[in-house]
C-alpha positions as CSV (number, residue, x, y, z in Angstrom):
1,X,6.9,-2.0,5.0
2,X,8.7,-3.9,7.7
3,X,7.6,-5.0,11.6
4,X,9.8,-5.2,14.8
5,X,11.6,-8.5,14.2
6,X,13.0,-7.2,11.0
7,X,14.0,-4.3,12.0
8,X,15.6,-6.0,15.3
9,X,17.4,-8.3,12.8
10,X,18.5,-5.9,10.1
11,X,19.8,-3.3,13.4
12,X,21.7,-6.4,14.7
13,X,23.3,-7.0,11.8
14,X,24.5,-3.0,11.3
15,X,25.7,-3.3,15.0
16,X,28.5,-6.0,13.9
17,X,31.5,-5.3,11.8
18,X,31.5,-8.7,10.5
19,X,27.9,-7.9,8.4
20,X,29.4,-6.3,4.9
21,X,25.4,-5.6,4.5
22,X,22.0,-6.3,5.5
23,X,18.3,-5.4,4.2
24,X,14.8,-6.0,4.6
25,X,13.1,-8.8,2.0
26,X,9.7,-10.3,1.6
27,X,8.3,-7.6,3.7
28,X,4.3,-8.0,4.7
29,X,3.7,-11.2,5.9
30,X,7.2,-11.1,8.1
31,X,9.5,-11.4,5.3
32,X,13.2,-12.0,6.2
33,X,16.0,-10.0,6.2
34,X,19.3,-11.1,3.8
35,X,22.9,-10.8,5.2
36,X,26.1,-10.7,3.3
37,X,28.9,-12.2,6.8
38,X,32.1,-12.5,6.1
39,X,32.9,-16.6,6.7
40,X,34.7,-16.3,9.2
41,X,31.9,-14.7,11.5
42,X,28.8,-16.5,10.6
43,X,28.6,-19.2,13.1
44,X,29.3,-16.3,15.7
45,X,26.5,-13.8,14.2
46,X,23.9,-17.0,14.2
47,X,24.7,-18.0,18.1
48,X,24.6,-14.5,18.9
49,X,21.5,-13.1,17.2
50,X,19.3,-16.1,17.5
51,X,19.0,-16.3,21.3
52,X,18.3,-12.4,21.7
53,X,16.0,-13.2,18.9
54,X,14.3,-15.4,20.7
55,X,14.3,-13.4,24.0
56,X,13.5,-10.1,22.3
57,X,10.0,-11.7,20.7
58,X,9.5,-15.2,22.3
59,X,10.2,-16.9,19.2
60,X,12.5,-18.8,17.8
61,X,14.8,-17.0,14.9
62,X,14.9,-19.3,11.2
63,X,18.2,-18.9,9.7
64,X,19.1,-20.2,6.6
65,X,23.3,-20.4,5.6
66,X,23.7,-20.1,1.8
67,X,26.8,-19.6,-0.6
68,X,27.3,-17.4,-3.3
69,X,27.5,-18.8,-6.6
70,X,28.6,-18.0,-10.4
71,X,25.2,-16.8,-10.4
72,X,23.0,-17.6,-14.0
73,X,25.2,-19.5,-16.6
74,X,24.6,-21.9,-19.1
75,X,25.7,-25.5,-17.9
76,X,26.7,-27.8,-20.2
């Protein structure tokens, strides 16, 4: 299940070499898509892909910068 502003998102992101992968999650009430950007292309891929965002749908495109981590592990 997707809509047109995740699939303009998640087509986007296969259109730049910088995107090591992209998908669709959340899906039904708009969901989001996730994006793995190598570091030194996120800022780029964020001032690119918001604006046509924005002039694709008339609204303005969330985008949330997060790190990888060790993942679950026991902290002591």
């Amino acid at each position: 299940m997707s809509c047109d502003e995740l699939d303009f998102l998640v087509e986007s992101a296969k259109k730049n070499n910088n995107i090591l992968g992209a998908r669709m999650m959340g899906g039904g009430f708009g969901g989001c898509t996730i994006n793995l950007i190598a570091k030194n292309a996120v800022e780029d891929f964020k001032t690119s892909v918001a604006p046509a965002y924005k002039k694709a749908f008339d609204k303005d495109c969330s985008i949330y910068t997060v790190e990888l981590s060790d993942g679950t592990h026991l902290i002591k």
